[in-house]
KOLTORLO-720176 format. One line per field, with one value per residue: x, y, z of N, C-alpha, C in turn; residue number from 1. Coordinates in steps of 0.2 Angstrom, whole numbers. Layout:
N
nX = c(X,...)
nY = c(Y,...)
nZ = c(Z,...)
caX = c(X,...)
caY = c(Y,...)
caZ = c(Z,...)
cX = c(X,...)
cY = c(Y,...)
cZ = c(Z,...)
nr = c(NUM,...)
This chain:
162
nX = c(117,120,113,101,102,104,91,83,87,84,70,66,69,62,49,52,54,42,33,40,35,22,21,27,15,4,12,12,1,-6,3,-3,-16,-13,-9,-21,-27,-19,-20,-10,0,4,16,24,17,25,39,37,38,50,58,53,58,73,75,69,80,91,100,95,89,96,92,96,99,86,79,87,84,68,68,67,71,79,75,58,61,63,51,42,47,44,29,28,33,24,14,17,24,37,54,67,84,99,112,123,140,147,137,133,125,109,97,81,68,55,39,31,19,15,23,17,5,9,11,-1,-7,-1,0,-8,-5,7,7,0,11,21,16,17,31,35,33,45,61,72,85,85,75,85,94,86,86,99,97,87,96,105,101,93,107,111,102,102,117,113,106,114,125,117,114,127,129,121)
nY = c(-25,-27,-38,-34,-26,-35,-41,-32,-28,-40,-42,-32,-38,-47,-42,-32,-44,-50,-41,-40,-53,-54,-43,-52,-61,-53,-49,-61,-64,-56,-59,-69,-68,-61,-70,-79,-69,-68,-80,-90,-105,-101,-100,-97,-84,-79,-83,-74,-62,-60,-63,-52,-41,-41,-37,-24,-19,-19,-31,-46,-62,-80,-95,-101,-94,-88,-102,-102,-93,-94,-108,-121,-135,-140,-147,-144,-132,-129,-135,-125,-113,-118,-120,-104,-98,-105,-99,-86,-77,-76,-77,-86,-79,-81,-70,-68,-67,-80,-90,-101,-98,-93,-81,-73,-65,-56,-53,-40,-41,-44,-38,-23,-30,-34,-21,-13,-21,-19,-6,2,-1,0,12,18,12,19,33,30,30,40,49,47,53,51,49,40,29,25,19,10,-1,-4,-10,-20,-28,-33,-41,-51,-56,-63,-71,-80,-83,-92,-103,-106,-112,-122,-129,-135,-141,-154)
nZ = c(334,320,319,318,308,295,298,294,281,274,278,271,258,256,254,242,235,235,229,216,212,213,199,192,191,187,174,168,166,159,145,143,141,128,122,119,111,101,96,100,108,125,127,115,113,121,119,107,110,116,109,99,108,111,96,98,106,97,98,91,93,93,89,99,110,113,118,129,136,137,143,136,127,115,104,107,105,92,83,90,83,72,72,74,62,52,56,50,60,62,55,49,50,41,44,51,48,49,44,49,61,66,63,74,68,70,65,53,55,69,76,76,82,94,98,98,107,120,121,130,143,146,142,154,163,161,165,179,182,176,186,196,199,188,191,201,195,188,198,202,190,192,205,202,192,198,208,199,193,204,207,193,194,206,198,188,198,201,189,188,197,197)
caX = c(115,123,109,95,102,101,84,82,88,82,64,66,71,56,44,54,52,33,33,43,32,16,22,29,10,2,13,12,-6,-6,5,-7,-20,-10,-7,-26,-29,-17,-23,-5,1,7,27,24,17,31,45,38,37,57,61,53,61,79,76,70,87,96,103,92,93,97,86,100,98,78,79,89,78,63,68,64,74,81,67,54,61,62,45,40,50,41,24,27,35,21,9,18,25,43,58,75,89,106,112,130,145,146,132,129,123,100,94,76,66,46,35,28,12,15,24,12,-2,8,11,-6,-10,2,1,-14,0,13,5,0,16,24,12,16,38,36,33,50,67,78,92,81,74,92,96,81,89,105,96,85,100,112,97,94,113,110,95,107,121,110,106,123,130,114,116,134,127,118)
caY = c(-20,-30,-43,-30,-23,-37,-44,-28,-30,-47,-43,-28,-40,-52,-36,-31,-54,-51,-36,-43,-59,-49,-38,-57,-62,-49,-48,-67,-67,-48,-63,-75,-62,-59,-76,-79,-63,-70,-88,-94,-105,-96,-101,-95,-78,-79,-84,-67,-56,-60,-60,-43,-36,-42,-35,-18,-17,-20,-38,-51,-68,-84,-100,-106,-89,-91,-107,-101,-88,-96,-114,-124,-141,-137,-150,-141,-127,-131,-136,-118,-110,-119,-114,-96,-98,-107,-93,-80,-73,-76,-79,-88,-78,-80,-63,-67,-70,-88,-92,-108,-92,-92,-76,-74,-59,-57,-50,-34,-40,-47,-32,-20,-30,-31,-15,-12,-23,-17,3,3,-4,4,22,19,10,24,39,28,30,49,53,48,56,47,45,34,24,21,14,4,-3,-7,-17,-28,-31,-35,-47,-55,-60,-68,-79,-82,-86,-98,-107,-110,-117,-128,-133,-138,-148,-157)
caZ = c(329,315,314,317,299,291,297,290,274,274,277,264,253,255,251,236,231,237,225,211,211,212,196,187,189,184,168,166,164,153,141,142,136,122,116,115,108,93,94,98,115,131,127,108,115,128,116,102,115,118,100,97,114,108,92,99,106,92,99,90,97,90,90,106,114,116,121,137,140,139,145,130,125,108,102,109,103,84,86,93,79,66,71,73,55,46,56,48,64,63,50,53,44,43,43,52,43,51,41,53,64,63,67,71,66,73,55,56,59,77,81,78,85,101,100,99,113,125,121,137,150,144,144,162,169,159,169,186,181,176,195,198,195,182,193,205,192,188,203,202,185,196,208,198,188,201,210,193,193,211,203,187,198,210,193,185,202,202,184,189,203,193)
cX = c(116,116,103,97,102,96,82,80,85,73,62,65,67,50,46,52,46,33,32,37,25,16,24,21,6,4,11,2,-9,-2,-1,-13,-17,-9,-16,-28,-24,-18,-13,-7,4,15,26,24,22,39,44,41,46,60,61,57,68,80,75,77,92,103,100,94,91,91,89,98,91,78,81,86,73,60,65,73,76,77,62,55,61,56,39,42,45,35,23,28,30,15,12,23,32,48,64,79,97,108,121,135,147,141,129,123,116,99,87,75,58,45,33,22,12,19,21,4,2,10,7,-8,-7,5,-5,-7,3,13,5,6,22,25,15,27,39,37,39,56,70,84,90,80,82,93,92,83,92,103,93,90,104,107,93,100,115,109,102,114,120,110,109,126,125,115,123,135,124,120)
cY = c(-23,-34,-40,-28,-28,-41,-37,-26,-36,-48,-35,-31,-45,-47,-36,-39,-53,-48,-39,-48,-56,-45,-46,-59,-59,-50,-56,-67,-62,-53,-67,-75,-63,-65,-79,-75,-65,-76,-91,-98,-100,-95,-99,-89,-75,-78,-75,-62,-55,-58,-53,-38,-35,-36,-27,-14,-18,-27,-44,-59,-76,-90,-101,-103,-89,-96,-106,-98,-90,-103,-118,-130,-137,-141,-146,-133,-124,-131,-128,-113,-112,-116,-108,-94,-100,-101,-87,-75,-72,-79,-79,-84,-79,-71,-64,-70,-75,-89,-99,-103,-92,-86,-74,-68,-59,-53,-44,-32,-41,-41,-27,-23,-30,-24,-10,-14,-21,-10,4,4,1,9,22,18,18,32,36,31,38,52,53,51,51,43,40,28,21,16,9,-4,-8,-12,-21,-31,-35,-42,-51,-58,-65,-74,-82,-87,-95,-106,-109,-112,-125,-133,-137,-144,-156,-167)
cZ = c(322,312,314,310,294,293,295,284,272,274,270,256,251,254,244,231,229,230,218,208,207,202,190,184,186,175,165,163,159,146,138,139,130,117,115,111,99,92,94,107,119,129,119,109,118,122,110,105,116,110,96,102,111,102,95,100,105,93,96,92,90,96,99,110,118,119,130,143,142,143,141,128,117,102,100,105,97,82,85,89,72,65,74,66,52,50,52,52,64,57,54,47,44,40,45,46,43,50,43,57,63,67,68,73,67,65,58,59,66,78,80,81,93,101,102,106,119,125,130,143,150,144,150,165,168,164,176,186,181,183,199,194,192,185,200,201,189,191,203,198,189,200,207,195,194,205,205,192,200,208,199,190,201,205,191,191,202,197,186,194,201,189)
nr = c(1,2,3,4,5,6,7,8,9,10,11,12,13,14,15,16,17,18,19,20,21,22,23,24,25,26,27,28,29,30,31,32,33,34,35,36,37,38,39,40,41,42,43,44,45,46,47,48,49,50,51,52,53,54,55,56,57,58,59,60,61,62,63,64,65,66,67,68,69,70,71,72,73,74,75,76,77,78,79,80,81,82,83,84,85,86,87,88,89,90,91,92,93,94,95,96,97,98,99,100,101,102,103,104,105,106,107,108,109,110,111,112,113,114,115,116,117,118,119,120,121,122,123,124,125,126,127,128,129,130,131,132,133,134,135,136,137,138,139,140,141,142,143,144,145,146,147,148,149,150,151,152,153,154,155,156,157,158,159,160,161,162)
């Protein structure tokens, strides 16, 4: 009975991967729209999109923090900072009291164009979200997060591998 529950679990959990992937590609290529639509590269649209996300929820991140997120060398990622700043799209500021501290700030134009461009999705996946209770999509929350710290996990034992 034991291992019927977890090939259970096991093949649950390769539909929700299947799913997952499904909804990564999708958005990945809803990105990649978006960085033509502002003439930047994919990892420049990729990298705003975080900077303004961050900011939304009152955390803004520094140069080092994108880097992690996005996987960029700290090169590459100077680089990536620069021309979003000579586009207009982003400003480094120190704002912490450790004034070594860069804070990056998306313009107002890049977030009202993406918030232009991704009002369409956003109402729909919004209408697709309404149909459930709150305390479902909680849990929902809970289990992307907790199989997010899996992944995360797997990564920092690999790095340590390394």
């Amino acid at each position: 009975m034991e291992e019927s529950l977890l090939g259970g679990v096991a093949a649950q959990r390769e539909r929700l991967a299947e799913g997952l992937r499904a909804y990564g590609a999708s958005f990945t290529e809803l990105g990649r729209r978006f960085a033509v639509r502002l003439g930047v590269h994919s990892t420049d649209a990729f990298a705003l999109l975080e900077i303004a996300s961050a900011e939304a929820t009152g955390a803004p991140l520094s140069p080092a923090l994108l880097s992690r997120r996005i996987s960029l060398s700290s090169g590459a990622m100077t680089a990536l900072l620069n021309r979003l700043e000579q586009a207009g799209y982003v400003t480094r500021t120190r704002e912490h009291t450790d004034r070594r501290i860069v804070t990056l700030r998306s313009s107002a134009q890049v977030r009202e164009f993406a918030d232009d461009f991704f009002a369409p999705v956003n109402e729909r996946q919004d209408t697709v979200l309404s149909q459930y209770p709150p305390e479902l999509l909680h849990q929902l929350e809970t289990v992307l997060a907790q199989l997010c710290s899996t992944l995360d996990a797997q990564l920092t034992q690999e790095d340590r591998d390394l």
